[in-house]
Every structure is written in C-alpha cells, then in structure tokens.
C-alpha positions as CSV (number, residue, x, y, z in Angstrom):
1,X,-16.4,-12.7,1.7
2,X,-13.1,-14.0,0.7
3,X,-10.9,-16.1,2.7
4,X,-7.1,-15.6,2.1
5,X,-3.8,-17.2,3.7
6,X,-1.3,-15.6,5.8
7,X,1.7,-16.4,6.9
8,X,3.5,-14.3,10.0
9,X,6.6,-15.0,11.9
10,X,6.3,-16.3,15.2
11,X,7.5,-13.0,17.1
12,X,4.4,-10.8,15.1
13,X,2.2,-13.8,16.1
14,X,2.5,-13.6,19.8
15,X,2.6,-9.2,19.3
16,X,-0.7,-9.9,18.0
17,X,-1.6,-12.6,20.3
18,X,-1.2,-10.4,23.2
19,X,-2.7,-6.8,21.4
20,X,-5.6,-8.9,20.9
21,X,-5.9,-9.8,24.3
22,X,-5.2,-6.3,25.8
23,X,-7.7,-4.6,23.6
24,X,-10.7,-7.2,24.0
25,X,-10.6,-8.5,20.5
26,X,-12.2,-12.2,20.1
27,X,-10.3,-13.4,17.4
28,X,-7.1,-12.9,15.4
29,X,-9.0,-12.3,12.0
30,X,-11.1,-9.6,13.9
31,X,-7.7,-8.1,15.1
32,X,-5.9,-8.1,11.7
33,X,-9.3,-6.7,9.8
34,X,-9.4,-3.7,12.0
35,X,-5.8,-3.2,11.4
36,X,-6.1,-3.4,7.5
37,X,-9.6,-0.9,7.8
38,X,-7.1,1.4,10.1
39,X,-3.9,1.0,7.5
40,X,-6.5,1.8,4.7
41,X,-8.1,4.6,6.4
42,X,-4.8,6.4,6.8
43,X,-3.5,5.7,3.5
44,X,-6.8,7.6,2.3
45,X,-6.3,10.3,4.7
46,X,-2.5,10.8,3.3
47,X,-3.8,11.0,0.2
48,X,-6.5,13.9,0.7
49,X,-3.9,15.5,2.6
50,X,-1.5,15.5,0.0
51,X,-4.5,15.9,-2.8
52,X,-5.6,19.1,-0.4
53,X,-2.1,20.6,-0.5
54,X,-1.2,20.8,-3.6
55,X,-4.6,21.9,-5.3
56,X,-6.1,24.3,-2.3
57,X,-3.1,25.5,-0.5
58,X,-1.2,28.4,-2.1
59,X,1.3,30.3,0.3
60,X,0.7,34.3,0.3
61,X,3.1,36.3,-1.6
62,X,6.1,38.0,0.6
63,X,4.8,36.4,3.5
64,X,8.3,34.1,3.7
65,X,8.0,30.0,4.2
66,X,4.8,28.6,5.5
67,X,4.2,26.3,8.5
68,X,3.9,23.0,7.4
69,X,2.9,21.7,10.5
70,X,0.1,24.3,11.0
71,X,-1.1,24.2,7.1
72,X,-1.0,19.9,8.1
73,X,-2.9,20.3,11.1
74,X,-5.5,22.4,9.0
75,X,-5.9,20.3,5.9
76,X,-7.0,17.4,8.6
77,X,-9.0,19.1,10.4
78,X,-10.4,20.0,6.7
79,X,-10.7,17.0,5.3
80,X,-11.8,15.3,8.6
81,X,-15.2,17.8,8.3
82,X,-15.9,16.7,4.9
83,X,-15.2,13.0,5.1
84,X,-17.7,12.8,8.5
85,X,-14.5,11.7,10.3
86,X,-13.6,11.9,14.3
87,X,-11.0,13.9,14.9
88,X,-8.2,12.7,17.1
C-alpha cells in the first residue's frame, strides 16, 4: 500500500472530523478510503449506465419520447443484477 499526502482546508477537516464521528469511523484515512471506494463505485456505475444506454436501449418506433427517468431506473436496476450489486 501506498501512502500519499493530502492537503484539505480547515472547514472540510472538521466536516470530516465530525462525519467520522457520527458514522463510527476510527480514523480519518478509513473515512476518506470509503469515500474514494464510494466516488469510484459511482463513477463506474455512471459509466455502465451510460455504456447500457447507448448500446442496449433503442426507443420503439411511433411510440413518441421515452422516459428517461424510467429507462434510468431500469438500466440500474440492470446493471445492479449483473454487477452483484445492492440495490438502493
């Protein structure tokens, strides 16, 4: 494992100081991992999602515009299956 150097502002320092505290994390560096695996993990799924739309979703002739919230909603829920993820 790598060790790296970061440098926040005082006012994101004591936001993580107390989200640490609130949700029973031990350590800042265990705090800011699970937020990089979270940011990550929501990069990838942006990234299926968007993969998924424009390779498997074709809207149905004369059926007007589609419902890009629904066809959203559906390509997680999708991809969520295949990855092995939880759904939220």
């Amino acid at each position: 494992m790598e060790t790296i150097s970061l440098k926040l502002d005082e006012n994101m320092l004591k936001n993580v100081d107390n989200k640490l505290k609130k949700h029973n994390y031990s350590t800042r560096t265990e705090f800011i991992r699970d937020a990089i695996r979270d940011k990550l993990e929501g990069l990838t799924r942006d990234e299926l999602i968007n993969r998924f739309m424009t390779t498997k979703f074709k809207p149905k002739k004369g059926k007007g515009k589609p419902d890009w919230e629904q066809v959203r909603e559906q390509a997680s829920k999708e991809l969520a299956k295949e990855m092995g993820w939880k759904a939220k």
